[in-house]
C-alpha positions in Angstrom: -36.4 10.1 -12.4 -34.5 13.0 -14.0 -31.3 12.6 -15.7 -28.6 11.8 -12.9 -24.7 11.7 -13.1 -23.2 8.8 -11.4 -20.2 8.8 -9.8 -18.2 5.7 -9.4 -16.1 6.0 -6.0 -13.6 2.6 -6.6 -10.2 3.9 -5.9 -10.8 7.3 -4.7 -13.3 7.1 -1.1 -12.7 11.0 -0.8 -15.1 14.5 -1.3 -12.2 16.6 -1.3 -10.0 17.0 -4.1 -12.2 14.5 -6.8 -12.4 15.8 -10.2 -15.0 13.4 -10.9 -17.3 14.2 -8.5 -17.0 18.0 -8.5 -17.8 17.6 -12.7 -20.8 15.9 -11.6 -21.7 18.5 -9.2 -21.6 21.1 -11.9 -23.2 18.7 -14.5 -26.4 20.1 -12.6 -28.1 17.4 -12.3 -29.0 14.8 -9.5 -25.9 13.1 -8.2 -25.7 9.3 -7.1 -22.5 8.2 -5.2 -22.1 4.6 -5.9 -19.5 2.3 -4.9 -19.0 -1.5 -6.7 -18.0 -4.0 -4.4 -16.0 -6.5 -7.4 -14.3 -9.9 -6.9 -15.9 -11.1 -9.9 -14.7 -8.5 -12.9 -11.6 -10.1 -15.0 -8.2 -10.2 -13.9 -9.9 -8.5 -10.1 -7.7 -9.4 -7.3 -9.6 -10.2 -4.0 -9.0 -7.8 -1.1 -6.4 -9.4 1.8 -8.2 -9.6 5.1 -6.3 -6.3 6.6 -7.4 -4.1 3.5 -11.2 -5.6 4.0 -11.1 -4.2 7.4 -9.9 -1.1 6.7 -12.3 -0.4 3.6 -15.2 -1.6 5.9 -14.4 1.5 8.1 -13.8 3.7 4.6 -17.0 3.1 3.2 -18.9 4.0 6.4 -16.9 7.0 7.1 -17.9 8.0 3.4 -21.4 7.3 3.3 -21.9 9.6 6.7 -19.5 12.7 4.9 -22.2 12.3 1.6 -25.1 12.1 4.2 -24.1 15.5 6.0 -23.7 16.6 2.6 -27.5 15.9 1.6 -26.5 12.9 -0.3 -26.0 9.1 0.0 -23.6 6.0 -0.9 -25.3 3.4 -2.7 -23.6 0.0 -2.6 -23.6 -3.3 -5.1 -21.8 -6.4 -5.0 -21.2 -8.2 -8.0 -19.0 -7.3 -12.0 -18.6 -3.5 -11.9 -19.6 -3.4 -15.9 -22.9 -5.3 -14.7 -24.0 -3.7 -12.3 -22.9 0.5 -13.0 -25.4 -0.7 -16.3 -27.9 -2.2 -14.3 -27.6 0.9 -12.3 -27.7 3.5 -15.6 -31.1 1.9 -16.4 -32.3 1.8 -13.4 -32.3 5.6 -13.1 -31.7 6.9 -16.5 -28.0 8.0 -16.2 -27.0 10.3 -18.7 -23.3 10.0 -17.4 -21.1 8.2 -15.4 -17.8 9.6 -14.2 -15.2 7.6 -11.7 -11.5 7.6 -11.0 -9.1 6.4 -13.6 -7.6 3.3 -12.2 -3.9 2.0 -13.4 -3.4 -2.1 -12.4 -4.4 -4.6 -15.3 -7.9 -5.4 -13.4 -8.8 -1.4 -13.4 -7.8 -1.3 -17.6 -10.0 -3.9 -18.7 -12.9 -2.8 -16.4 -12.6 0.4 -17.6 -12.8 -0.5 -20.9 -15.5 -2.8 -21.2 -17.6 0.1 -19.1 -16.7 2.1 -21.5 -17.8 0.0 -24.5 -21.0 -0.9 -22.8 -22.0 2.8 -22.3 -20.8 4.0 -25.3 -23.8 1.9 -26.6 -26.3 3.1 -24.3 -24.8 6.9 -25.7 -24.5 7.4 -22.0 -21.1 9.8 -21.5 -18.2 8.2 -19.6 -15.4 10.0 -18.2 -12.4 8.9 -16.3 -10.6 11.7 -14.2 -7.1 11.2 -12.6 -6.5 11.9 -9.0 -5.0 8.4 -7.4 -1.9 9.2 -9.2 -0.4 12.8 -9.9 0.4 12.0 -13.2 -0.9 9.6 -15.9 1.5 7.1 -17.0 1.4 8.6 -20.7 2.7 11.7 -20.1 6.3 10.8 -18.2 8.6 9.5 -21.1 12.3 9.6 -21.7 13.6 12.5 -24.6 13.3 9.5 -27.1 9.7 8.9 -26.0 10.3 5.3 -24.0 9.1 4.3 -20.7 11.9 5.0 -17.4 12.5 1.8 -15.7 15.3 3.7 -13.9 13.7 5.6 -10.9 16.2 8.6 -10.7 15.7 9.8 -14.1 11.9 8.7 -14.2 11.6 11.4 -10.7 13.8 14.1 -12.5 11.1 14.6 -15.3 8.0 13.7 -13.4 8.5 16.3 -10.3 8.9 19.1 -13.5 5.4 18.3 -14.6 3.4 18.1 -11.4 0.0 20.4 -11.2 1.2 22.8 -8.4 -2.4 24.2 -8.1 -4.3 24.0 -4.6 -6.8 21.0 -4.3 -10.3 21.3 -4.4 -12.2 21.0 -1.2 -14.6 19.1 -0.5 -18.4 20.4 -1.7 -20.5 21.2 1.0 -23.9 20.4 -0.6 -24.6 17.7 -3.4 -27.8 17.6 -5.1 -29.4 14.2 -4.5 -32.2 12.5 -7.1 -35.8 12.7 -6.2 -35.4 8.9 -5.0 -32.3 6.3 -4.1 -31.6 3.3 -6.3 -32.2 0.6 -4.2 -28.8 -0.7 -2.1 -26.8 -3.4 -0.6 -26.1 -2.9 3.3 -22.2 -2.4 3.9 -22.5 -5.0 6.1 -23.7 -7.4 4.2 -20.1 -7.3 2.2 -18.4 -9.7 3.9 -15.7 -7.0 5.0 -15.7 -8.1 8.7 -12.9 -9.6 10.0 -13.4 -13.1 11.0 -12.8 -13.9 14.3 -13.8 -10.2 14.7 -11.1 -10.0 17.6 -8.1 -10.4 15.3 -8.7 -6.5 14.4 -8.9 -5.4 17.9 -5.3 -3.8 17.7 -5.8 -2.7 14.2 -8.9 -0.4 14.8 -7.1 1.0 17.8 -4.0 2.4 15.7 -5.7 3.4 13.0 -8.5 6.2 12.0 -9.6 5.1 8.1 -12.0 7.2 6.1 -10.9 11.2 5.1 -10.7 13.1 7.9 -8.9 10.4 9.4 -6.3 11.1 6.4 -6.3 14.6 7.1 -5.5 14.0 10.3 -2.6 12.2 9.8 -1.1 14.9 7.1 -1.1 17.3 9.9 0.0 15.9 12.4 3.0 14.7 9.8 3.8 18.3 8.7 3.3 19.6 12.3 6.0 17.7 13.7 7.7 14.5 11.9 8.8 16.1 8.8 11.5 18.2 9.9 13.8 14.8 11.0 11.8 12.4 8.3 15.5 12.1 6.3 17.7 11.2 9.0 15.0 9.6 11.3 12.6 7.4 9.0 15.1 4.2 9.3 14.9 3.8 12.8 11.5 1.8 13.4 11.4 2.5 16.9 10.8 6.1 16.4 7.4 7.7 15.3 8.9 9.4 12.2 6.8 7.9 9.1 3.8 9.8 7.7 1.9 6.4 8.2 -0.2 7.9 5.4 -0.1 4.4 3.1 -3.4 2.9 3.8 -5.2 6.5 3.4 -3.1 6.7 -0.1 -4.1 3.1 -1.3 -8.1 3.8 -0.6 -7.8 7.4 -2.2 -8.8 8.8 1.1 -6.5 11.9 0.2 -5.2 12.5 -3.1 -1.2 12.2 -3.7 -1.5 16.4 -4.9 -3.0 17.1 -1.4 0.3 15.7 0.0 2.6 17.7 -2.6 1.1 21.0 -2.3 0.6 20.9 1.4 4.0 19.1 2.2 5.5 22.4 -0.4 3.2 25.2 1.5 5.3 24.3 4.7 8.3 23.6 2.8 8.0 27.4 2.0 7.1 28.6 5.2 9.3 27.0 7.7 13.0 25.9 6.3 13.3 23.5 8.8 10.8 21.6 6.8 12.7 21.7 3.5 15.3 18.7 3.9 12.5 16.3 5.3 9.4 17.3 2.7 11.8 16.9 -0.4 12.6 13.4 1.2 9.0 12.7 2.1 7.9 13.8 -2.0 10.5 11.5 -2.7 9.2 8.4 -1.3 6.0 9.7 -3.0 7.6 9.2 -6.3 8.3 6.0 -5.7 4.5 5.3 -5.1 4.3 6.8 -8.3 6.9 5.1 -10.1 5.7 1.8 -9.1 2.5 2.1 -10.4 4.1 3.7 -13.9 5.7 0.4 -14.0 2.5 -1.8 -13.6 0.8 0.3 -16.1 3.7 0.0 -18.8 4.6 -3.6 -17.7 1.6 -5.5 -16.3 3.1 -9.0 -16.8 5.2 -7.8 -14.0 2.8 -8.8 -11.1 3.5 -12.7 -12.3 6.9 -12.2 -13.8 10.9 -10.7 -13.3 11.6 -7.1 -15.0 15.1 -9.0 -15.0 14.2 -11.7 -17.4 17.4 -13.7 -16.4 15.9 -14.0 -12.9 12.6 -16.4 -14.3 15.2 -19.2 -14.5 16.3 -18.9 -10.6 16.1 -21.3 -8.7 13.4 -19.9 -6.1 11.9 -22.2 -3.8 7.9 -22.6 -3.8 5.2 -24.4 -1.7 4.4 -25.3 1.9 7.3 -25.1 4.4 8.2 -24.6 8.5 10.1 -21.9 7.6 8.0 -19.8 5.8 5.7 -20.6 8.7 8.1 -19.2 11.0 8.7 -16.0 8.8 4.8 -15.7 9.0 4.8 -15.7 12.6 7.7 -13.7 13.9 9.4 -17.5 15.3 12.7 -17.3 13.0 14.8 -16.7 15.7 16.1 -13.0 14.3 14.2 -10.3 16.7 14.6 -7.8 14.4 12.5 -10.0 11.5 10.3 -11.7 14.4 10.0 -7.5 16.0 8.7 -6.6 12.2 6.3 -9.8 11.6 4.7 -9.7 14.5 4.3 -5.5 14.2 2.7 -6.6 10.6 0.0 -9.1 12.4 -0.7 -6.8 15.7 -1.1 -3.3 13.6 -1.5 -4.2 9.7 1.5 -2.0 8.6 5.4 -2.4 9.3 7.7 0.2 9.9 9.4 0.6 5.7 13.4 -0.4 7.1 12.0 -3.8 8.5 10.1 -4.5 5.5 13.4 -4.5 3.8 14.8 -6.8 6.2 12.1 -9.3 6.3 11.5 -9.6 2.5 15.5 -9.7 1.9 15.5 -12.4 5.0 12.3 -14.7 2.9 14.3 -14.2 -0.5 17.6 -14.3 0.3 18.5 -16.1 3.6 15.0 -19.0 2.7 15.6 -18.7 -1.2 12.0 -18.5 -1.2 10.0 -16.9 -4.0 9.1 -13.3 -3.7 5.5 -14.1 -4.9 5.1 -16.1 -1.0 5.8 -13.0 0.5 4.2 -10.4 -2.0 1.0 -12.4 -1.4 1.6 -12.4 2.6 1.5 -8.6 2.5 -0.9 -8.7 0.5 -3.2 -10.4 2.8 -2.0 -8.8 6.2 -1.1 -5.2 5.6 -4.1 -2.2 5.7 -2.0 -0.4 2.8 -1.7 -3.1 1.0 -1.1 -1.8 -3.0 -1.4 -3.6 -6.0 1.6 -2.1 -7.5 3.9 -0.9 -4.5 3.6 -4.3 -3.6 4.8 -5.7 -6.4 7.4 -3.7 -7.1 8.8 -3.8 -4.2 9.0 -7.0 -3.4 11.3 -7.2 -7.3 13.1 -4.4 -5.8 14.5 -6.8 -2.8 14.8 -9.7 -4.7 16.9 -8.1 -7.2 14.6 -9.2 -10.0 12.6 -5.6 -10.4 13.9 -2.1 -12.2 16.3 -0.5 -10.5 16.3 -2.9 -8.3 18.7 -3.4 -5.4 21.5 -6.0 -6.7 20.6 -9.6 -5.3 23.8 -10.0 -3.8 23.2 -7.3 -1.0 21.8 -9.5 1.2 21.1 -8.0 4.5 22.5 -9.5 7.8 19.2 -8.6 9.8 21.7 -8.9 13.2 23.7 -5.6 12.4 21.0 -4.2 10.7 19.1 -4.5 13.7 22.1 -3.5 15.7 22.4 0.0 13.3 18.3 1.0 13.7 17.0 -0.4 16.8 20.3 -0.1 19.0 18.8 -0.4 21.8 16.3 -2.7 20.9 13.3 -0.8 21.7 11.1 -2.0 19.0 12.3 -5.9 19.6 10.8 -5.3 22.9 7.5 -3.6 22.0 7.0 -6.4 19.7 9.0 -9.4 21.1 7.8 -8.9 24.4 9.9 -12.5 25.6 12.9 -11.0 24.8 12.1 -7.4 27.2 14.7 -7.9 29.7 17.5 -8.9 27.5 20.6 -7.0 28.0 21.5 -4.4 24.7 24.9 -6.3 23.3 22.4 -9.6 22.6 19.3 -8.4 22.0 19.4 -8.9 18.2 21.4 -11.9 18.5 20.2 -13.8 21.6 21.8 -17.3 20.4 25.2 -15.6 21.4 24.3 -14.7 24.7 26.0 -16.8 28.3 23.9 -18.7 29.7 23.7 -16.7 32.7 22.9 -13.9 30.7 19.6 -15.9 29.1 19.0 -17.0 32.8 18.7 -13.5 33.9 16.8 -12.3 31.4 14.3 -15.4 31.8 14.8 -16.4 27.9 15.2 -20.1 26.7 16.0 -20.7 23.6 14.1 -23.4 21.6 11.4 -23.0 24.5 10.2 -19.0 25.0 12.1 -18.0 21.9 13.5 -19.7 19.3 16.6 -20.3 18.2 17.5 -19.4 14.6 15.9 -21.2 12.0 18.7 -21.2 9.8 22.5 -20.8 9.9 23.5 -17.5 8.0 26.9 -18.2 7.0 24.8 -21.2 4.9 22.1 -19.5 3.6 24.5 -16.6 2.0 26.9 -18.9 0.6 23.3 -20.5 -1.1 22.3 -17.1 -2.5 25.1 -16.7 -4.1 25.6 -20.0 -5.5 21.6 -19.3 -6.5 22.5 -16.3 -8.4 25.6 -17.4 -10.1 23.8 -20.2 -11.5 21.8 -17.3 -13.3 24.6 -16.1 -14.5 25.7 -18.9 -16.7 22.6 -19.6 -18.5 
């Protein structure tokens, strides 16, 4: 076989837009697509069930773009190290160029390729394109690392490549003859029982057009109220473009410069984009942070926080948050939204994770690992960081002591209650005043409305008034230590 440029597609499942693969194309020589299926490299974290799903659909929507394209996907299973060299003999690779990835796992892996090929004097390059910046090159005046996000926006929306993406190629030279590959199938990917997903795979359209889809249909529409509207989950106002983001189906610069093309063209666009580029940075932030900091995905930024007194372990009650049976429809509306369509709406996942921390006292790694395992945009370091944020124990995080009353904060977003009915279905016919607080409801009322507490919903699993007074008490014992 002639010499052939592999490209390693880990964190970026996308032909538009990827630097690595368009320096492969124009390398000249033959081009093998290849994607690593790892649960074995060091310091890998295994996919949740909800991200397996979707990157079964990914994979499958890229290996049919690189066919229509005159090229292929070639999959292995197994250390990426072992098998991308396995791979380099097997076809006489003169180069290999992938993705640069940022979480501890993607850093060593990186590495140790790097050693290994270096050996081989087979050229390795790392391109960026999951973030739009590398963590090197956004640093205070002094030449520190932000932990404050303000600031840490301020300097990185000043150095952000404005120019327009490339698309996708329309041919890619293939070799003379395919590696040998693992069937997608044969991943383990499915979802098992295969009808959990049902709901999921009706929402959602993974893979890059898919993505594309969704960025216009955000900027047609969406956009112009995203600011004011965003907080009120039973409104479709969210770009819903996380799980696309998280699998590199569209790079973070195709959302900045088309987000600023309409910006530019249509004013009523402006408020909404610069909030929408916003929330971006915060993507971006978060994994800056995990870069600078990775001892952060086990331990508190706050370092007085590793002495609180979290609870850990087994319990009903974490149970119940799992399941949407807390007796809160607002939490219960957002858990169950979680389950049903792998995602939940970005104001409710504030008031469940504030709700496990805060109200239960329970450790923000239970819930971390919980969305982590259920939601389709699961990321490594938005995850994190944002479960720190709520429980007060991140950078600039929200102060532990604003706990949210998930009653009134259901009463401010969902004042009708429109998404506690979509999603607690029991609680449909509930008048307005008690929908998110059904435990103060007459009798009569619950009669009418065919709702009995402790039997068709529950009633709550904790007394409030309690369960502050412990926060608190929690905290200040922080305090003095």
């Amino acid at each position: 076989m002639a010499s052939a440029t592999i490209v390693l597609f880990s964190n970026a499942l996308r032909l538009a837009d990827n630097a690595a693969l368009l320096a492969a194309i124009e390398s000249g020589d033959p081009v093998i697509p290849v994607y690593i299926f790892d649960e074995q490299s060091p310091k890998i974290r295994p996919l949740g069930a909800a991200s397996k799903w979707w990157l079964l659909q990914s994979l499958m929507a890229l290996r049919d773009d690189l066919r229509t394209r005159g090229s292929d996907l070639v999959i292995r299973c197994g250390n990426t190290t072992d098998c991308i060299a396995e791979l380099v003999a097997e076809v006489g690779a003169a180069r290999v160029f992938l993705t640069r990835g940022y979480t501890p796992a993607a850093v060593a892996t990186e590495q140790s390729l790097h050693e290994i090929l270096e050996k081989k004097n087979v050229q390795c390059r790392r391109f960026g394109g999951y973030l739009l910046l590398e963590p090197e090159m956004v640093r205070t005046k002094t030449g520190t690392k932000y932990t404050v996000f303000t600031p840490f926006w301020r300097t990185a929306s000043d150095l952000i490549d404005t120019t327009e993406p490339q698309p996708a190629p329309s041919n890619i030279l293939a070799p003379e003859s395919w590696p040998t590959s693992d069937d997608i199938g044969s991943l383990g990917l499915e979802p098992k029982p295969a009808h959990w997903a049902a709901p999921i795979a009706v929402h959602w359209h993974p893979g890059e057009a898919g993505a594309h889809e969704r960025l216009a249909d955000f900027l047609d529409g969406p956009v112009q109220t995203y600011k004011q509207a965003r907080d009120f989950p039973a409104t479709d106002a969210t770009s819903s473009l996380s799980p696309h983001l998280a699998f590199g189906e569209i790079s973070p610069r195709t959302l900045w410069f088309e987000t600023r093309k309409h910006m530019a063209a249509d004013e009523a666009v402006s408020t909404g984009g610069a909030h929408f580029l916003r929330e971006l940075g915060w993507r971006e932030f978060s994994a800056h942070l995990l870069f600078h900091f990775p001892d952060m995905q086990t331990q508190p930024m706050r370092k007085q926080f590793s002495k609180f007194p979290w609870r850990e372990g087994d319990s009903d009650l974490v149970r119940a948050w799992q399941k949407g049976q807390t007796g809160f429809p607002i939490v219960d509306a957002g858990m169950r939204q979680l389950w049903q369509l792998g995602w939940m709406h970005n104001r409710v996942r504030m008031i469940v994770a504030s709700f496990l921390v805060k109200d239960l006292l329970w450790h923000w790694h239970e819930g971390e690992a919980w969305f982590w395992d259920t939601l389709v945009d699961a990321d490594f370091a938005n995850n994190i960081a944002s479960w720190q944020w709520v429980a007060g124990c991140g950078a600039d995080a929200s102060p532990y002591f604003r706990i949210f009353n998930p009653t009134t904060q259901g009463e401010k977003f969902d004042k009708a209650g429109e998404y506690v009915r979509r999603f607690v279905p029991e609680l449909a016919t509930m008048p307005d005043k008690y929908i998110h607080c059904p435990v103060s409801a007459p009798e009569r009322v619950l009669k009418m409305a065919d709702v009995k507490l402790g039997e068709t919903y529950p009633v709550p699993i904790i007394d409030r008034q309690q369960a502050r007074a412990a926060a608190l008490a929690a905290l200040a014992s922080i305090k003095k230590t």
